[in-house]
mmCIF file of the N, C-alpha and C atoms, coordinates in Angstrom:
data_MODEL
# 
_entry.id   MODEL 
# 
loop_
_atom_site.group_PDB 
_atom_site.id 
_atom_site.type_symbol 
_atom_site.label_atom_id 
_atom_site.label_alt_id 
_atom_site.label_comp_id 
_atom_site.label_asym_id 
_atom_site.label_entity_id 
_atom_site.label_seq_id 
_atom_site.pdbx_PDB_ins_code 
_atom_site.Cartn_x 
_atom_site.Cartn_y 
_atom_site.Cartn_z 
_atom_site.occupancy 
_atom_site.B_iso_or_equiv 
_atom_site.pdbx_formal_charge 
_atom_site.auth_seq_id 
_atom_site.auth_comp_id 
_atom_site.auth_asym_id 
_atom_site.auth_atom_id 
_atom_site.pdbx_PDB_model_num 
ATOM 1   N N  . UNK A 1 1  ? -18.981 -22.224 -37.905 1.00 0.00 ? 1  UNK A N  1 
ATOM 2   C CA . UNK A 1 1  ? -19.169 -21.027 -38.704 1.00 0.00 ? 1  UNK A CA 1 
ATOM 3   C C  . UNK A 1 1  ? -19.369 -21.404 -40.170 1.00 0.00 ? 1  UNK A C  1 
ATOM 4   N N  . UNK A 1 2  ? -20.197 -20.745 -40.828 1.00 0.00 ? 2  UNK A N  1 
ATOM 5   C CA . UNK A 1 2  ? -20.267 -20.652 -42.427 1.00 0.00 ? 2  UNK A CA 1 
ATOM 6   C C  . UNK A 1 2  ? -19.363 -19.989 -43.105 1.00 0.00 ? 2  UNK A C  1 
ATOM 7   N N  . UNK A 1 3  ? -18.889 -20.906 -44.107 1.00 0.00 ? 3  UNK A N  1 
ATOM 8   C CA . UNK A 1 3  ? -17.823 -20.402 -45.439 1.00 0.00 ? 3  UNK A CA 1 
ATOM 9   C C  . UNK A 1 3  ? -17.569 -18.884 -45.164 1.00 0.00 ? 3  UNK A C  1 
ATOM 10  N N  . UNK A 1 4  ? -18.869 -18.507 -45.502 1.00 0.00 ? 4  UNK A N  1 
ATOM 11  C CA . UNK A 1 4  ? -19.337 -16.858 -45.684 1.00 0.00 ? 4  UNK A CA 1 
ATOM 12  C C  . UNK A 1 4  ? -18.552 -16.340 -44.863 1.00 0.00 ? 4  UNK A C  1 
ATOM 13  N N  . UNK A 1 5  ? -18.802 -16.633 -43.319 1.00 0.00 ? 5  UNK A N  1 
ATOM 14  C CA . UNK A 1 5  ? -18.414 -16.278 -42.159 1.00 0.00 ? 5  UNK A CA 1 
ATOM 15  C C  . UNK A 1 5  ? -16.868 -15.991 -41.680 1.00 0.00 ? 5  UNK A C  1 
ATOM 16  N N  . UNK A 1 6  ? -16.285 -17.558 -42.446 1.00 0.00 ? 6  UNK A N  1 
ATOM 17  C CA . UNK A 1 6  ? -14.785 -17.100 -42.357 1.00 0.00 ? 6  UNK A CA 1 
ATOM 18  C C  . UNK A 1 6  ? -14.520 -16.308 -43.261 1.00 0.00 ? 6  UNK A C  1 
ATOM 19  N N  . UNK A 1 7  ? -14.735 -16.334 -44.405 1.00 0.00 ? 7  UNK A N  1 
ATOM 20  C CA . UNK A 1 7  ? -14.298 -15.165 -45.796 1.00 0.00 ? 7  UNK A CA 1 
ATOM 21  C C  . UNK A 1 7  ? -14.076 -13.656 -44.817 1.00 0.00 ? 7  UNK A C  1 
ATOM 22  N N  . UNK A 1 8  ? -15.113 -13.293 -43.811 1.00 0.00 ? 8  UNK A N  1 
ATOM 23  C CA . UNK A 1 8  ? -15.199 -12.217 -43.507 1.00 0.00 ? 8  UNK A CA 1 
ATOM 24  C C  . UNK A 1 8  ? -13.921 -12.325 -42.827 1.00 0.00 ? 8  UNK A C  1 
ATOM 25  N N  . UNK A 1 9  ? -12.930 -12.551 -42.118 1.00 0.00 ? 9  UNK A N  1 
ATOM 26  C CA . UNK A 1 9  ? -11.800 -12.262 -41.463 1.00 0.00 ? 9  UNK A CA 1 
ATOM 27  C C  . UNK A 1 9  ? -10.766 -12.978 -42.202 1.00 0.00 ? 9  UNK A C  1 
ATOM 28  N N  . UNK A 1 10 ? -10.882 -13.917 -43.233 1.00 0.00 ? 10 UNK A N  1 
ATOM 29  C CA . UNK A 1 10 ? -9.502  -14.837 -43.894 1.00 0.00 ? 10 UNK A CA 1 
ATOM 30  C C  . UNK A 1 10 ? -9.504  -14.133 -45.074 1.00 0.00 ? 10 UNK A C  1 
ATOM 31  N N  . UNK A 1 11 ? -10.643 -13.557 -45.486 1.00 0.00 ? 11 UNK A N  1 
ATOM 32  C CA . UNK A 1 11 ? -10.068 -12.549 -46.974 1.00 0.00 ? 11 UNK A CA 1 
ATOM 33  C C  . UNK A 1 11 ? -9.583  -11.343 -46.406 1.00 0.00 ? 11 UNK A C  1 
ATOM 34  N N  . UNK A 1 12 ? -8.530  -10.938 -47.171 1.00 0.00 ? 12 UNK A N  1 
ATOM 35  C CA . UNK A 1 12 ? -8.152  -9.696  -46.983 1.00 0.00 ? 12 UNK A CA 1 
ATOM 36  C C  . UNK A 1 12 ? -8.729  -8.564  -47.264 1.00 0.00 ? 12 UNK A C  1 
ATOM 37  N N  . UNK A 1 13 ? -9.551  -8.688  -48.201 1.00 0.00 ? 13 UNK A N  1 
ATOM 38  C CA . UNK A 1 13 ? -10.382 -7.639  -49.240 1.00 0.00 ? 13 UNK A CA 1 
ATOM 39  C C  . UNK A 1 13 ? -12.078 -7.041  -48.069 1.00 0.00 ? 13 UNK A C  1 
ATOM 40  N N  . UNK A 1 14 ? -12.403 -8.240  -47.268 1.00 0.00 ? 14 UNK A N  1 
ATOM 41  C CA . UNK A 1 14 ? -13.840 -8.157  -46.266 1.00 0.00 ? 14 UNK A CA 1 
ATOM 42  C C  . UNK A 1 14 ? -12.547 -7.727  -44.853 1.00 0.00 ? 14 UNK A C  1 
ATOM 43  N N  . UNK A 1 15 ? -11.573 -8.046  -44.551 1.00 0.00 ? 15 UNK A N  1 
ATOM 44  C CA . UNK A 1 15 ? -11.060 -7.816  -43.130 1.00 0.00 ? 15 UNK A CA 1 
ATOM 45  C C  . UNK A 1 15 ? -10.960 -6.427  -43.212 1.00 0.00 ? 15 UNK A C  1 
ATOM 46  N N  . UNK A 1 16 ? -10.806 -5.859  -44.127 1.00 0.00 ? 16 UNK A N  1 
ATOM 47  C CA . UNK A 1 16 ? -10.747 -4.542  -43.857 1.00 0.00 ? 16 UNK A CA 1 
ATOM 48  C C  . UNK A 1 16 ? -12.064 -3.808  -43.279 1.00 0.00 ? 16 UNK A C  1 
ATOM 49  N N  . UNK A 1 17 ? -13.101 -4.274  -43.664 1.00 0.00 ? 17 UNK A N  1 
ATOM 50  C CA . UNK A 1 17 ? -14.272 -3.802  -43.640 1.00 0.00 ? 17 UNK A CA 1 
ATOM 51  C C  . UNK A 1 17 ? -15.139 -4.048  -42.196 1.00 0.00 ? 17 UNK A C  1 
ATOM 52  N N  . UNK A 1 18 ? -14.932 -5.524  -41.516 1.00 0.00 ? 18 UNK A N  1 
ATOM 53  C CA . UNK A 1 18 ? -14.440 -6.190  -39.970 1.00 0.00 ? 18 UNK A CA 1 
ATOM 54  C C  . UNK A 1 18 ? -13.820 -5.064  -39.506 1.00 0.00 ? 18 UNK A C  1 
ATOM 55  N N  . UNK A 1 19 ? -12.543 -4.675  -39.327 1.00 0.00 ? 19 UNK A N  1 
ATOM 56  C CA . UNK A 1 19 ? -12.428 -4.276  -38.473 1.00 0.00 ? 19 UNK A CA 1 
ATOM 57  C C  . UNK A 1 19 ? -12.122 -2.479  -38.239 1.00 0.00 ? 19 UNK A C  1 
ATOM 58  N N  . UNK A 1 20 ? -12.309 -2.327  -39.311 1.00 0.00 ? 20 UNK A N  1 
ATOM 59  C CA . UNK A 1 20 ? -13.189 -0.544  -39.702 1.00 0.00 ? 20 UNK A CA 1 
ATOM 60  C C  . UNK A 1 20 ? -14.796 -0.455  -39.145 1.00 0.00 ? 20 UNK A C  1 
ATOM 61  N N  . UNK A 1 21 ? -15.298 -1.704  -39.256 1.00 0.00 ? 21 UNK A N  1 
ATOM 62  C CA . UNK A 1 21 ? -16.537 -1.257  -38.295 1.00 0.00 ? 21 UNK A CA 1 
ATOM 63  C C  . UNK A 1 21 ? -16.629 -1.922  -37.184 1.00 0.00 ? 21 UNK A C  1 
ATOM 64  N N  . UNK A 1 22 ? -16.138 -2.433  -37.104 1.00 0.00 ? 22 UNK A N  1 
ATOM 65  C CA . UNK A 1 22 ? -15.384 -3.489  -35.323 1.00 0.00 ? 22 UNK A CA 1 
ATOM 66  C C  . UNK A 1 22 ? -15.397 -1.415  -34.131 1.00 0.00 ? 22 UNK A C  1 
ATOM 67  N N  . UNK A 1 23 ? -14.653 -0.661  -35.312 1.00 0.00 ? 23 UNK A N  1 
ATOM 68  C CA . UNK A 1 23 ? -14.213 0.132   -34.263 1.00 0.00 ? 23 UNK A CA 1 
ATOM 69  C C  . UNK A 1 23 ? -15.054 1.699   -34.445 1.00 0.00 ? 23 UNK A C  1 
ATOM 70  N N  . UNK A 1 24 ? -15.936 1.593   -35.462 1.00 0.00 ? 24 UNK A N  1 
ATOM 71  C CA . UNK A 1 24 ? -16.548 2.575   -35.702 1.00 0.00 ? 24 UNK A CA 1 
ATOM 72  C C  . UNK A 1 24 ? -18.413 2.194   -36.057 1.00 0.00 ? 24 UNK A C  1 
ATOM 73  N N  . UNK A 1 25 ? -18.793 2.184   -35.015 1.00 0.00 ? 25 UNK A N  1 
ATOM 74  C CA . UNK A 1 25 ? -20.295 1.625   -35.196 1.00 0.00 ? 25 UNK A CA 1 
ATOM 75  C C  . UNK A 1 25 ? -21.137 2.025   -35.835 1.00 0.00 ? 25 UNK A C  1 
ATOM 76  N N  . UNK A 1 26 ? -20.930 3.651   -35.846 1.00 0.00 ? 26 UNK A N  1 
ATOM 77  C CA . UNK A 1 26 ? -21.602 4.653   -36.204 1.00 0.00 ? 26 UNK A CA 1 
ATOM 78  C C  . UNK A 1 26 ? -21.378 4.594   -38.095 1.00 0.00 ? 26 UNK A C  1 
ATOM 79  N N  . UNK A 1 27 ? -20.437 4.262   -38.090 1.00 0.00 ? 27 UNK A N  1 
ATOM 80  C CA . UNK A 1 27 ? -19.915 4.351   -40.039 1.00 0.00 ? 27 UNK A CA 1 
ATOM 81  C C  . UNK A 1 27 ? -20.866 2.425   -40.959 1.00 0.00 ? 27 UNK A C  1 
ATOM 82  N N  . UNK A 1 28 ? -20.761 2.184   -39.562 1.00 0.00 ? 28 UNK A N  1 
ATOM 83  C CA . UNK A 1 28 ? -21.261 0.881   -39.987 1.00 0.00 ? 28 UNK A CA 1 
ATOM 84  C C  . UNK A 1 28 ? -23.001 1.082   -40.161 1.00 0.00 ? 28 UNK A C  1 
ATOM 85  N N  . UNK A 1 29 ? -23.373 1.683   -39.490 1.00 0.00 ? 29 UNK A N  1 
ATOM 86  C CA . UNK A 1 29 ? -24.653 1.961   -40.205 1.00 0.00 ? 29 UNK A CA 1 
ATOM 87  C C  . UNK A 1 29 ? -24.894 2.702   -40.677 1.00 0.00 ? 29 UNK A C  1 
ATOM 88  N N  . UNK A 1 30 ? -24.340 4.241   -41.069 1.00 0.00 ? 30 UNK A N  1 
ATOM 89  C CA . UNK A 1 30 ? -24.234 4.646   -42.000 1.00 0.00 ? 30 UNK A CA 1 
ATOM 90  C C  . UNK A 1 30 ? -24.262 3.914   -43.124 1.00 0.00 ? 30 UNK A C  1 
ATOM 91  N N  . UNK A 1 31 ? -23.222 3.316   -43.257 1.00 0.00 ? 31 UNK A N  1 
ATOM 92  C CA . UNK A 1 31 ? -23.207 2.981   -44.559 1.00 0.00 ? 31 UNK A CA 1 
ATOM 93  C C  . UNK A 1 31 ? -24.017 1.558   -45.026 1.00 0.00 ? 31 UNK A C  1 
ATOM 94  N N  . UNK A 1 32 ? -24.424 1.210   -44.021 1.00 0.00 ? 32 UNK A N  1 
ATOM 95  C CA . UNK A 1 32 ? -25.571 -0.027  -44.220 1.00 0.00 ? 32 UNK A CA 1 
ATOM 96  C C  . UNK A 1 32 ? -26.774 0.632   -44.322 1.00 0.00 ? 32 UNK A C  1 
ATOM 97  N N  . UNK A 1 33 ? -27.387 1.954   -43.960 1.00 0.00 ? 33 UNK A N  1 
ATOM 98  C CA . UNK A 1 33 ? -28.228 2.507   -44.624 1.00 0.00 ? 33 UNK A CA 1 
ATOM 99  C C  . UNK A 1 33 ? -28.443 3.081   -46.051 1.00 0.00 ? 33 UNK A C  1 
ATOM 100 N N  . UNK A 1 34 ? -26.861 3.674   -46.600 1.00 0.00 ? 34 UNK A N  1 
ATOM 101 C CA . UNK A 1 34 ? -26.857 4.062   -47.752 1.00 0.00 ? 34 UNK A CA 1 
ATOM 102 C C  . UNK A 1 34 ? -26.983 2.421   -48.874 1.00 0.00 ? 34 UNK A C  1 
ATOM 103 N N  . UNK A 1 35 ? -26.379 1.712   -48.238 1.00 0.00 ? 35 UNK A N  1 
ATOM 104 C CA . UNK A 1 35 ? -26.778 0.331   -49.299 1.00 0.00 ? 35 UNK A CA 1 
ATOM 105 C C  . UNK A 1 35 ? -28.110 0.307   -49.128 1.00 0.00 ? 35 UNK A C  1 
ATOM 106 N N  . UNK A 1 36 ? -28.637 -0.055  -48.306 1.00 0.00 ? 36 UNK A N  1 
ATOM 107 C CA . UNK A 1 36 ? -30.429 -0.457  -47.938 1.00 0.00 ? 36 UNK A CA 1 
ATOM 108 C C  . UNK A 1 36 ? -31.070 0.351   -48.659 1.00 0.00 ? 36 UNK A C  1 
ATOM 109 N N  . UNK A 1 37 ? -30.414 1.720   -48.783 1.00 0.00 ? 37 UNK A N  1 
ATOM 110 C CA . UNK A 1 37 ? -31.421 2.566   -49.776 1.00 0.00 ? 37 UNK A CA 1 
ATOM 111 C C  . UNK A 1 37 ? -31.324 2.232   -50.919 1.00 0.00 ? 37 UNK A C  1 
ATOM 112 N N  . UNK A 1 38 ? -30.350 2.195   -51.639 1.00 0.00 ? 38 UNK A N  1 
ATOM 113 C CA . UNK A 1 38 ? -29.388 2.025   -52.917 1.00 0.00 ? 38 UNK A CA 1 
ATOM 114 C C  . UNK A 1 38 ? -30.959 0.644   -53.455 1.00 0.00 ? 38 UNK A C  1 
ATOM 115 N N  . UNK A 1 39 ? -30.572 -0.334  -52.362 1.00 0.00 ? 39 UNK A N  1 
ATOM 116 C CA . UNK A 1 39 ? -31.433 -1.488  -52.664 1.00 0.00 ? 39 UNK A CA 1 
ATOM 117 C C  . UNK A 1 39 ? -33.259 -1.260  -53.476 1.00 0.00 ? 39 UNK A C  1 
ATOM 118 N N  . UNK A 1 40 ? -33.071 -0.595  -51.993 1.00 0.00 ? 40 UNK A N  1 
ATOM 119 C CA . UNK A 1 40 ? -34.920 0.255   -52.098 1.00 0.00 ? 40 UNK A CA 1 
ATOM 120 C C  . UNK A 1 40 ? -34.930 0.805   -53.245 1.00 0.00 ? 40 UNK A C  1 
ATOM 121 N N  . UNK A 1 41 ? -34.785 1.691   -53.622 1.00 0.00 ? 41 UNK A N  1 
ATOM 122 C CA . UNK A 1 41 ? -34.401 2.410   -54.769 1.00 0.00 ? 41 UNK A CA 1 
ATOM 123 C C  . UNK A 1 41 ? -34.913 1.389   -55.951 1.00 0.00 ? 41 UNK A C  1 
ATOM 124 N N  . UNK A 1 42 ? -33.530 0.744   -55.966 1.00 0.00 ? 42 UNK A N  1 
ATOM 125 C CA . UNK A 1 42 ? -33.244 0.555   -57.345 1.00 0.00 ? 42 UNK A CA 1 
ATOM 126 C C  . UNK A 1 42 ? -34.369 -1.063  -57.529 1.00 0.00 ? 42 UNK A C  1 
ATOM 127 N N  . UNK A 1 43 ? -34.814 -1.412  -56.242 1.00 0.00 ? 43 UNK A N  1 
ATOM 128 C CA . UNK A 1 43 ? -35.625 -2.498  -56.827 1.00 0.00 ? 43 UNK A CA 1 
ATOM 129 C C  . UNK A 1 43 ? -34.846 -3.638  -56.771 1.00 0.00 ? 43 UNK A C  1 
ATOM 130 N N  . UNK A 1 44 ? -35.953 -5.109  -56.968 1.00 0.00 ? 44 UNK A N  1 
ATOM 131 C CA . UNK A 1 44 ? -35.407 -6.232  -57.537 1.00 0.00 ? 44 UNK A CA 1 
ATOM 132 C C  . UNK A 1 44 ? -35.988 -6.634  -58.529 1.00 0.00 ? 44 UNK A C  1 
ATOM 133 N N  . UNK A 1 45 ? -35.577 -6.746  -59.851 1.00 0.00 ? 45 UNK A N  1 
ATOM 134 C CA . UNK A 1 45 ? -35.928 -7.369  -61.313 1.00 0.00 ? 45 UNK A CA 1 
ATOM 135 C C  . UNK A 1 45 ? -36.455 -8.750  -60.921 1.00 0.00 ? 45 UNK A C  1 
ATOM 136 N N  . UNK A 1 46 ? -37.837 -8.989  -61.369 1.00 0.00 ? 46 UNK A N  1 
ATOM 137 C CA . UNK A 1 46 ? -38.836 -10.233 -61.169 1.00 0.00 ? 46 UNK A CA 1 
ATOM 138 C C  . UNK A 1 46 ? -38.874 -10.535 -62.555 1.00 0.00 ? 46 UNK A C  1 
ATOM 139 N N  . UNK A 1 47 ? -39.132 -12.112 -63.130 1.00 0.00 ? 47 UNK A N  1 
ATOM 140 C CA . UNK A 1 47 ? -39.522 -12.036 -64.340 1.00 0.00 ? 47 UNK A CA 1 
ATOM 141 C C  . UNK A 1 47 ? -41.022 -12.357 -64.062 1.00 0.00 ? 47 UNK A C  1 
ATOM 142 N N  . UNK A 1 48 ? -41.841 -11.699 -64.841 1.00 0.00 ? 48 UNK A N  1 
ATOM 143 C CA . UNK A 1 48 ? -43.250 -11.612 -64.943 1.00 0.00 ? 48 UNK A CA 1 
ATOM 144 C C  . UNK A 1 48 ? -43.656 -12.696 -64.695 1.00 0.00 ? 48 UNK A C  1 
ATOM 145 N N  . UNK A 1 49 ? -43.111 -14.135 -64.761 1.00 0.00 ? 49 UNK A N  1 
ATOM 146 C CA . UNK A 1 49 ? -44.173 -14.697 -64.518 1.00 0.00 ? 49 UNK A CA 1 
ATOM 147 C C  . UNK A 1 49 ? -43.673 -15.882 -62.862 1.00 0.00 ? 49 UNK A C  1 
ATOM 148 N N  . UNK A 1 50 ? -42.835 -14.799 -62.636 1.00 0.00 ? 50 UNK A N  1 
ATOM 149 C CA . UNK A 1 50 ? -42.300 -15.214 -60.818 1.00 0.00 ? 50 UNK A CA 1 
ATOM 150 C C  . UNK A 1 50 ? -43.571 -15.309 -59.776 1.00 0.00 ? 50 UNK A C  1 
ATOM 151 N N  . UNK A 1 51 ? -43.422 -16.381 -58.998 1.00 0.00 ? 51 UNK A N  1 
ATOM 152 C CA . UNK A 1 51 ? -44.586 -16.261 -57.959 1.00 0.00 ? 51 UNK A CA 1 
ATOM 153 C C  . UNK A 1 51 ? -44.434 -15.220 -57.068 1.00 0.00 ? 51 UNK A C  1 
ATOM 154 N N  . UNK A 1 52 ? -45.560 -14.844 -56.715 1.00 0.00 ? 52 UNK A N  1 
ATOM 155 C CA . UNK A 1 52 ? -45.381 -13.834 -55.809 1.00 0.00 ? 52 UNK A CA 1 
ATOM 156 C C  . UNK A 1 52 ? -46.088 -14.507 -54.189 1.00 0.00 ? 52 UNK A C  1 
ATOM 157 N N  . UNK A 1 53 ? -45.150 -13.338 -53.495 1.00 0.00 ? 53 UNK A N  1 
ATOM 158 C CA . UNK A 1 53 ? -45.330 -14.617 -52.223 1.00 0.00 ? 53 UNK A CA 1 
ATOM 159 C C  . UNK A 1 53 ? -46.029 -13.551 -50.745 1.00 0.00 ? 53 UNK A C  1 
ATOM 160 N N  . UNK A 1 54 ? -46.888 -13.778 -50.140 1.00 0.00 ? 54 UNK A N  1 
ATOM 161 C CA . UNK A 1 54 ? -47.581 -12.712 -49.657 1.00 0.00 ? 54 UNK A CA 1 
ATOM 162 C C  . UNK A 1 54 ? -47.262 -13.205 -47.827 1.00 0.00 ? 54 UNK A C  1 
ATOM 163 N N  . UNK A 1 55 ? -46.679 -12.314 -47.023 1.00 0.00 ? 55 UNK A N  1 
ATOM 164 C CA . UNK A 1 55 ? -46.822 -12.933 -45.431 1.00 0.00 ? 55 UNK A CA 1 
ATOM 165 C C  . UNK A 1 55 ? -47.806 -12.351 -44.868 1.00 0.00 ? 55 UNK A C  1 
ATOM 166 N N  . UNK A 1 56 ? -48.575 -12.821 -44.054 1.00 0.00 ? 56 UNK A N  1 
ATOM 167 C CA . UNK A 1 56 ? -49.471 -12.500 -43.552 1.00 0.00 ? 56 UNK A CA 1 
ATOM 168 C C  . UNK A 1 56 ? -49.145 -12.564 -41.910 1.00 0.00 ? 56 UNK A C  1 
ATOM 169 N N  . UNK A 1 57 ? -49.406 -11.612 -40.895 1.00 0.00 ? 57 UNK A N  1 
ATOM 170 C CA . UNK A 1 57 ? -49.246 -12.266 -39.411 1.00 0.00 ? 57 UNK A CA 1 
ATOM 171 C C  . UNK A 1 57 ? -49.678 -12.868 -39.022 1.00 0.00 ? 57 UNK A C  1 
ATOM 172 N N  . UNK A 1 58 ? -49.054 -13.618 -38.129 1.00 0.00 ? 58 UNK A N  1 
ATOM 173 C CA . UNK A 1 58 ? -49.556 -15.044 -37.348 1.00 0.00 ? 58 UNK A CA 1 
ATOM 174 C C  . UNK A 1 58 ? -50.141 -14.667 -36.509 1.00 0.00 ? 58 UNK A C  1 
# 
């Protein structure tokens, strides 16, 4: 597992959040939609002269 990965159950501050949506699936995307929007929304700050990177399908 990654660092990240344990943080999620050895911090106290993310376990809460584990196992509030461990038992409620429905709140878990809820509220992973209201972030995703939040995201959309508000954008990511590029500095002007950042590459820009284009995918195309394979």
């Amino acid at each position: 597992m990654l660092p990240t990965d344990l943080a999620l159950i050895k911090d106290k501050s993310f376990k809460k959040f584990v196992d509030l949506y461990a038992k409620d699936e429905a709140r878990f995307f809820s509220d992973f939609a209201l972030a995703f929007q939040k995201l959309e929304e508000n954008g990511v700050p590029f500095a002007a002269d950042a590459p820009v990177y284009e995918f195309t399908k394979l």
